[in-house]
C-alpha positions in Angstrom: -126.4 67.9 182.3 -124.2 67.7 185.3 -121.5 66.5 182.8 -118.9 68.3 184.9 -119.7 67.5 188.5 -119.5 63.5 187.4 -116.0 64.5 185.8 -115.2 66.1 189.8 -116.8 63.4 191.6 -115.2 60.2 189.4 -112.0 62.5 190.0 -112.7 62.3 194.1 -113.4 58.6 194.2 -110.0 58.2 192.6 -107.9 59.4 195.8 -109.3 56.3 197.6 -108.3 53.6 194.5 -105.2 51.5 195.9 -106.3 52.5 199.3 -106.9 48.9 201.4 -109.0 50.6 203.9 -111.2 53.5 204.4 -109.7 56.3 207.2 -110.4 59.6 208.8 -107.3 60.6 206.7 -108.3 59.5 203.5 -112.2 60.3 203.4 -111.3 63.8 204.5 -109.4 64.5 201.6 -112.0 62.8 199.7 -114.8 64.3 200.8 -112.6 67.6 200.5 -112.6 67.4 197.1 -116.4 66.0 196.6 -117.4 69.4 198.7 -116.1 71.6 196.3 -117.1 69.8 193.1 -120.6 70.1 194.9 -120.4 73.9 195.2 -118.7 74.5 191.8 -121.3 73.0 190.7 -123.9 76.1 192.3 -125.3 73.5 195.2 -126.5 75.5 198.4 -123.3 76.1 200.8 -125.4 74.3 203.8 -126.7 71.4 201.8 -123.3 70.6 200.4 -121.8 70.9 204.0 -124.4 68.9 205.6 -124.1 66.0 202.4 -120.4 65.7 203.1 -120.7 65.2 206.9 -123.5 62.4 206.6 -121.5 60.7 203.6 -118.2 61.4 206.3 -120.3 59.4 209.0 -121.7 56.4 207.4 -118.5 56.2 205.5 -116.4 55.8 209.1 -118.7 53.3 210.0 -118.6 51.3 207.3 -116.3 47.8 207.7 -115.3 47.3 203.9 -115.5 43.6 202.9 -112.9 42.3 200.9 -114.8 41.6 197.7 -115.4 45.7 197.8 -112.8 48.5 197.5 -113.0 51.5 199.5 -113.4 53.6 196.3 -116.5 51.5 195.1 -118.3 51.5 199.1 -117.6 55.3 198.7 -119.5 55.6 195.5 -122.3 53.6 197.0 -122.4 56.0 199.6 -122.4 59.0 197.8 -125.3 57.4 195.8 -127.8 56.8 198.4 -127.3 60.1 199.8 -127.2 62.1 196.3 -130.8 60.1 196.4 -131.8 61.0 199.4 -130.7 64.6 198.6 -133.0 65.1 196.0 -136.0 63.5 197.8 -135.7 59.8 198.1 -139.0 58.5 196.7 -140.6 59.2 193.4 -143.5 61.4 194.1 -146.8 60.9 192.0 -149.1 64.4 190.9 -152.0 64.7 192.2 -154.9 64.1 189.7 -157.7 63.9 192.5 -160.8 65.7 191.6 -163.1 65.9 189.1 -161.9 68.0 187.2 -158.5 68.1 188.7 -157.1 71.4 189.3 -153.2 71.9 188.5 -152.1 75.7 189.1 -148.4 76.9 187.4 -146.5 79.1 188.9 -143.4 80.9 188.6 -140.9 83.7 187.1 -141.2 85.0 183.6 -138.5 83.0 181.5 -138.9 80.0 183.9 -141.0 77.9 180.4 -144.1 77.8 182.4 -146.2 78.1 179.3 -144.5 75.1 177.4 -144.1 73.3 180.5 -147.9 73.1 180.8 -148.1 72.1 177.4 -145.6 69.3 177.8 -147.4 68.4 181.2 -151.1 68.2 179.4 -149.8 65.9 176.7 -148.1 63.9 178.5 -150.9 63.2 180.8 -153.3 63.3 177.9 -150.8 60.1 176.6 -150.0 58.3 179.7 -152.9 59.0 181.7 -155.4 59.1 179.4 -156.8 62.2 180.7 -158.8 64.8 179.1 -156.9 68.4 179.8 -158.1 71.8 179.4 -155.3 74.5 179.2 -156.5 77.5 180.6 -154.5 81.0 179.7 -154.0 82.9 182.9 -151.6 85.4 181.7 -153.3 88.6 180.8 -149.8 90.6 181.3 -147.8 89.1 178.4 -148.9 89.9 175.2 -147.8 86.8 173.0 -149.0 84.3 176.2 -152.7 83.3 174.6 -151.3 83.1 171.5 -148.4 80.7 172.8 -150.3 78.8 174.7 -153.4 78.4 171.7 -150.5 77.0 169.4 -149.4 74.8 171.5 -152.8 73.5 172.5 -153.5 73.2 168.5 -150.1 71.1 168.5 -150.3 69.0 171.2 -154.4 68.3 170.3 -155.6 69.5 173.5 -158.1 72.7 173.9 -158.0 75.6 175.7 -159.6 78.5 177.2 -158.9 81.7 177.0 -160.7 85.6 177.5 -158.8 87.8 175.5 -160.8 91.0 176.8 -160.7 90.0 180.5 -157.8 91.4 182.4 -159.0 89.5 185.5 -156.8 86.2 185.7 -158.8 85.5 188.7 -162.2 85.1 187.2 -160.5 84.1 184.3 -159.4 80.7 185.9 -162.6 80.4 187.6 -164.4 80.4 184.2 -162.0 78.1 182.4 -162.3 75.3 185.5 -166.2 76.0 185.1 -165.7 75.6 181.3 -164.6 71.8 182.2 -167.0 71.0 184.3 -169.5 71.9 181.7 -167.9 70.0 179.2 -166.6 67.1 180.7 -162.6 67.6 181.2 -161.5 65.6 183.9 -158.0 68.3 184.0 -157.5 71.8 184.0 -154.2 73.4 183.7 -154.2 76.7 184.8 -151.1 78.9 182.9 -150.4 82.1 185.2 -148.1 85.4 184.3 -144.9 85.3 185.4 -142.8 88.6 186.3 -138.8 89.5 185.6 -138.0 89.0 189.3 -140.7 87.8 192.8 -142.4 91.3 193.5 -145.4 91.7 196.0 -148.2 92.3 193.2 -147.4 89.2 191.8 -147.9 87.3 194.8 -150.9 88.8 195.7 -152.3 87.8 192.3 -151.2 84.4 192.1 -152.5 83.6 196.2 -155.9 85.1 195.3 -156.0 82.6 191.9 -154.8 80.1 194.4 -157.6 81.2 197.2 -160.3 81.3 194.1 -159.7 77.8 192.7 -158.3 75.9 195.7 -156.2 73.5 193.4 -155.4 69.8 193.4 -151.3 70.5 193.1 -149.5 73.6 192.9 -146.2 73.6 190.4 -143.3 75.7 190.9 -142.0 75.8 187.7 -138.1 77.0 187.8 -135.1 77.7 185.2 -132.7 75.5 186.3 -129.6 77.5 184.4 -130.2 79.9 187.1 -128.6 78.1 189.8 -128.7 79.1 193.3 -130.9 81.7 192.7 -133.6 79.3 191.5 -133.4 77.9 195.1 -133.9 81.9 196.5 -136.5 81.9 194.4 -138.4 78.6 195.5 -138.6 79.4 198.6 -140.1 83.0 198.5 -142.5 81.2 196.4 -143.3 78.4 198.8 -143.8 80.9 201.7 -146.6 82.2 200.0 -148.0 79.5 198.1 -146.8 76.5 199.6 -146.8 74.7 196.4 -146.8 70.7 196.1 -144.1 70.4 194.2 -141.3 71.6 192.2 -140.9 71.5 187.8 -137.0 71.8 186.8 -136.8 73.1 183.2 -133.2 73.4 181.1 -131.8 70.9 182.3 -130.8 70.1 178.7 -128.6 73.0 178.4 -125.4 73.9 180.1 -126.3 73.7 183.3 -124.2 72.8 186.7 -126.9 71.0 188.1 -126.9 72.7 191.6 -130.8 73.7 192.0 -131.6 70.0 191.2 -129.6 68.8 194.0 -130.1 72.1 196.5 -133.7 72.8 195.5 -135.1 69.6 197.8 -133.4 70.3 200.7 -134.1 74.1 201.0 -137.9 74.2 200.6 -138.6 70.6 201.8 -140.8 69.7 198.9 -140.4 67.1 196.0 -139.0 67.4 192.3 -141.9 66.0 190.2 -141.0 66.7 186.6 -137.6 67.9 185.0 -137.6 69.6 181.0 -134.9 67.9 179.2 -135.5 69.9 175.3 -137.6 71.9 173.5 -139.6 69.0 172.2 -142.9 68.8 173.3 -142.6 65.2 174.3 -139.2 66.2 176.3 -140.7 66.0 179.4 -139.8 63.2 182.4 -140.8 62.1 185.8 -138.0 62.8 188.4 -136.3 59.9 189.6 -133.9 60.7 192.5 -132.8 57.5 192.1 -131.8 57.3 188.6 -130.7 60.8 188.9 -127.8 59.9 191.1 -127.0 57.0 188.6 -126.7 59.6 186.0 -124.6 62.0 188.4 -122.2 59.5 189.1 -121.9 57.6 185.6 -124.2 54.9 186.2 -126.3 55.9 183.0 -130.3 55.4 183.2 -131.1 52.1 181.6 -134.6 52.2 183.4 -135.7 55.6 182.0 -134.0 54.2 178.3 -136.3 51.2 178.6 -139.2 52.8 179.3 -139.1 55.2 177.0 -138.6 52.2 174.0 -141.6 50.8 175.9 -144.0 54.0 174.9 -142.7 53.8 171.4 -143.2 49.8 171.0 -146.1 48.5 169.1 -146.8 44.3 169.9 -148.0 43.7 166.6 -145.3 45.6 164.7 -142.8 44.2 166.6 -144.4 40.5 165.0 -144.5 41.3 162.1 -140.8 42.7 161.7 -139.4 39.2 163.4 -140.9 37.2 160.8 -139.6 39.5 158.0 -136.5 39.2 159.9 -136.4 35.0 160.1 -137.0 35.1 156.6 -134.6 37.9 155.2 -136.8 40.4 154.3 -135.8 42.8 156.2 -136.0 46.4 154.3 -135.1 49.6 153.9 -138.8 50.8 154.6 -138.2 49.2 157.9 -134.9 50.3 158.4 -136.6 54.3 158.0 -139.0 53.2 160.7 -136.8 52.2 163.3 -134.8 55.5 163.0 -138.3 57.3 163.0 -138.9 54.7 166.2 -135.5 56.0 168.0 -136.4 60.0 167.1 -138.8 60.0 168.7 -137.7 58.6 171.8 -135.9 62.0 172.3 -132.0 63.4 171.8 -129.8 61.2 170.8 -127.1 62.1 173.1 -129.3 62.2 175.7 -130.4 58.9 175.0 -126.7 57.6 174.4 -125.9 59.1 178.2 -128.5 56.8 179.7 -126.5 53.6 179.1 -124.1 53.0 181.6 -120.2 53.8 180.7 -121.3 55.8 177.3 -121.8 59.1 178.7 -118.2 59.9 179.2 -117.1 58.4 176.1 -119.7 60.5 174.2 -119.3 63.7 176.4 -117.4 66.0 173.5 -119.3 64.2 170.3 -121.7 66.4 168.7 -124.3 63.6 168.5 -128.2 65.2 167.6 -131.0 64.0 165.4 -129.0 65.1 162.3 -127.1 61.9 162.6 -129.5 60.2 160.5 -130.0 62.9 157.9 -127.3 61.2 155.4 -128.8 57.6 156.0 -132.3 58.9 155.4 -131.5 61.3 152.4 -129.9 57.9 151.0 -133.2 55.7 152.0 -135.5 58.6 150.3 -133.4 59.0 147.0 -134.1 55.1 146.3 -137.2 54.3 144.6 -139.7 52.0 146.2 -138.6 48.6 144.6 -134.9 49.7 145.5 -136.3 49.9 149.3 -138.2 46.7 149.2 -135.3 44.9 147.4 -131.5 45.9 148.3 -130.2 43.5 146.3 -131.0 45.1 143.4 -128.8 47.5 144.0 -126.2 47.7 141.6 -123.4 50.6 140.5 -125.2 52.2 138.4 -128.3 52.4 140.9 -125.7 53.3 143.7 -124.1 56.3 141.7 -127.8 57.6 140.8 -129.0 57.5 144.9 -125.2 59.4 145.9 -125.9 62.1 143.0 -129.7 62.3 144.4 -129.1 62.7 148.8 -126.4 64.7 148.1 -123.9 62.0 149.5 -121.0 60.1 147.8 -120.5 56.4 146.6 -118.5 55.4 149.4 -120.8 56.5 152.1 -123.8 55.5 150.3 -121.7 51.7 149.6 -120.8 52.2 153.3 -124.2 51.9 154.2 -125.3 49.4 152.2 -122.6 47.2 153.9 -123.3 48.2 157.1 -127.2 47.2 156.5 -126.7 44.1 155.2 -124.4 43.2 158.2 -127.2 44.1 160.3 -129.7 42.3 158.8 -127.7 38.9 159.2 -126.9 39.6 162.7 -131.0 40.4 163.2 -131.7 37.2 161.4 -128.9 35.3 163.7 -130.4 36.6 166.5 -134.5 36.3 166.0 -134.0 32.6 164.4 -131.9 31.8 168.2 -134.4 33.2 169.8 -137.3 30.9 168.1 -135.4 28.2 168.2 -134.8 28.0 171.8 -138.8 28.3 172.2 -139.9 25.7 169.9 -140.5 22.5 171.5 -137.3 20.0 171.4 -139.2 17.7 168.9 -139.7 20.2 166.3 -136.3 22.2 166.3 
């Protein structure tokens, strides 16, 4: 994601390095250079035209200090209105109402039905809300049943009238449905067509009309570019949705409807798709976006989403076993388990500052850890519980068993055992320096 419009803009900040002062001369070229990574990169002709001449002006203003190089000012510049770009503040969904109403819209292809499976999940987990999916679509055949496994997957319910071919009342009934059993959320999945076509609007304004929703979502493919921008706004004109869902961002994108999309239709990104996981879902930042954009990483977003796998008294109960050495192989498996589910490892990798670059062309995914765990699982429980017992004859047995060899499986076995001593260096620091002087 936007891996090669960081590459363009690092590339632009580097005509200012050596430079003792910023000029007319120099942030021209500059900015020259910034303009075209921006429309390489698919962003809106006017947007990227009216970025550069803000960032242009503030930049001319600006008296650089000494302790600050013209490159570096430039880069905070860029930042701020990269943030501002793509909307400035973080903006909440609407979950007013009782039950709230949230109504999906957009193309066929866009992932509107996963996306409202990834949406009532997350809400259901975070929010602790109680969703109802409701199935809309009476167009596309395989919709209900999408939407049903998904609901069975995510453990949410939902309603659906196969026989009905009237998505208005079918919506109507399904919000009706909650009220009558007590869901405080109702998703409302619609059909999608191949490309924006007058029927479709009609249908989707009366649904609108019918259920008068909380928030409106414009869900969009963000691989298509600029024409995901077109498309937003024939969609707002009609519906004047609340706010916009970017989906794909995972894949081998250039990033330009994230950045145009705001700007065009005037209306907020609240939720970006980042995988095909049903947990790869993520509030949009504009800040931490522009951190990402320009090589900052994401060490907020990392952090929290460490914080929604962390459990208090877990975390207790592997420091003591870590003070007093008995750190394990069975927790060694959990904390990979632990990291998994955090999301893609790449992805994950990018969020710290200075390793997305250095990462960009390593094929890093969750099959990383398939060696280490086909070791771990070819030991037997004593084995996992007691490393030390692990002896040559023990090692050859476990390589012939994950399908591995000796030297990777005595790889690591070292590499274990030097973690477990830096874990116990570390934790028995850490209680010392909180243990009253007198008792240390």
């Amino acid at each position: 994601m936007f891996d090669n419009l960081s590459e363009r803009l690092e590339r632009s900040f580097k005509i200012l390095k050596g430079e003792g002062k910023i000029t007319e001369i120099n942030v021209a070229e500059t900015l020259k250079d910034v303009r075209k990574a921006l429309l390489d990169a698919d962003v809106n002709y006017k947007v990227a035209k009216t970025f550069t001449d803000t960032v242009k002006e503030k930049a001319l203003g600006q008296n650089v200090l000494t302790a600050v190089k013209p490159s570096q000012l430039m880069v905070k510049i860029v930042h701020d209105e990269l943030t501002q770009l793509m909307g400035g503040e973080t903006v909440e969904v609407n979950l007013e109402g009782k039950p709230a109403v949230i109504l999906m819209s957009g193309l066929q292809g866009s992932g509107k039905t996963t996306f409202s499976g990834k949406l009532a999940q997350m809400l259901k987990t975070k929010k602790n809300k109680r969703p109802l999916l409701v199935a809309a679509d009476v167009y596309r055949p395989a919709a209900i049943e999408q939407l049903r496994v998904l609901s069975e997957q995510i453990g949410v319910p939902m309603y659906s009238e196969p026989e009905n071919k009237n998505p208005v009342k079918i919506a109507q009934n399904g919000i009706a449905e909650a009220k009558a059993k007590g869901y405080d959320l109702v998703i409302v999945d619609t059909a999608g067509r191949l490309a924006v076509d007058e029927e479709m609007m009609n249908e989707i304004e009366a649904i609108k009309n019918a259920i008068n929703p909380n928030e409106i979502l414009f869900v969009v493919d963000s691989m298509t570019g600029q024409d995901a921008v077109n498309t937003a706004k024939e969609f707002n004109d009609r519906l004047n949705f609340d706010g916009v869902v970017l989906t794909k961002l995972d894949g081998d994108t250039r990033g330009g409807a994230a950045l145009s999309i705001r700007s065009v239709v005037n209306k907020p990104i609240k939720f970006v798709g980042t995988g095909e996981k049903l947990d790869a879902i993520d509030q949009f930042h504009p800040s931490r976006m522009a951190d990402r954009i320009l090589g900052m990483g994401d060490i907020v977003s990392l952090v929290e989403r460490a914080q929604e796998q962390y459990d208090e008294e877990e975390a207790k109960r592997l420091q003591k076993k870590i003070a007093k050495n008995q750190f394990d192989f069975n927790d060694f498996l959990n904390q990979i388990k632990q990291i998994k589910k955090m999301g893609n490892l790449k992805e994950l990798a990018s969020m710290i500052p200075g390793v997305g670059k250095a990462i960009k062309d390593i094929d890093l995914d969750d099959d990383a850890f398939k060696s280490i765990e086909a070791i771990i699982y070819s030991m037997t429980p004593a084995e996992r519980s007691n490393p030390a017992m692990l002896d040559g004859s023990r090692r050859n047995r476990i390589a012939k068993g994950s399908g591995t060899s000796i030297q990777e499986v005595n790889r690591l076995l070292k590499q274990f055992d030097q973690t477990r001593k830096m874990m116990k260096m570390v934790t028995t620091s850490k209680m010392g320096k909180m243990m009253p002087k007198g008792k240390r």
